[in-house]
N, C-alpha and C positions, 0 to 999 in steps of 0.2 A: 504494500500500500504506500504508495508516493503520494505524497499532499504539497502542493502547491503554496507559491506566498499566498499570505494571505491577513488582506487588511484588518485593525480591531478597532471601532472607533469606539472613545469613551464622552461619557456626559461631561465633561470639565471642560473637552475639547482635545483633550492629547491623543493622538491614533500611535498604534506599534503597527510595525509590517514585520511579520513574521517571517525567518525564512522556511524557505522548502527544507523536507527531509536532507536531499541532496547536498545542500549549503550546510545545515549545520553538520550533517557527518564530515563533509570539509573541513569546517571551523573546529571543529572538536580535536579532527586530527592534528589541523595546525597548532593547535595549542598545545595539545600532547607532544608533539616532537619539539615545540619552543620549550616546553617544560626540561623538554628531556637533554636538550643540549645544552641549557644552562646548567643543569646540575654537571653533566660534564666538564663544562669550563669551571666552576667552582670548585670541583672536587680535584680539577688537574691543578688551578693556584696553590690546592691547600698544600697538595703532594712537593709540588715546587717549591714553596715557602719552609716545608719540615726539611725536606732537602738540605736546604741553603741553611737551617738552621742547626740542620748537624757538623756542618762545614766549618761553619762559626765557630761552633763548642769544640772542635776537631784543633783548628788553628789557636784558640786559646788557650785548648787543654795543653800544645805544644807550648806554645811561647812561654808558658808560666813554669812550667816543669822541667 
């Protein structure tokens, strides 16, 4: 069952236009994979930043000792 836009007008005056089935199975999946690639880029900064932060501790653990 595909359903079509389709206008909602209300008594205030504000209408929605709804999308079709179509568009939001679209829009869902766009946002799903926007979702999902952020977390990768977040989750690749963190792995970088602990990295760099073992480097740190590495080189000072030297220098001191």
């Amino acid at each position: 069952m595909i359903k079509e836009r389709f206008k909602e007008e209300y008594e205030e005056g504000s209408d929605l236009l709804w999308p079709s089935d179509k568009e939001d199975k679209i829009t869902r999946q766009f946002f799903k994979d926007l979702s999902n690639i952020s977390k990768n880029i977040n989750y690749s900064k963190k792995k970088k930043l602990k990295l760099f932060e073992q480097v740190v501790r590495i080189i000072k653990g030297k220098s001191w000792g």
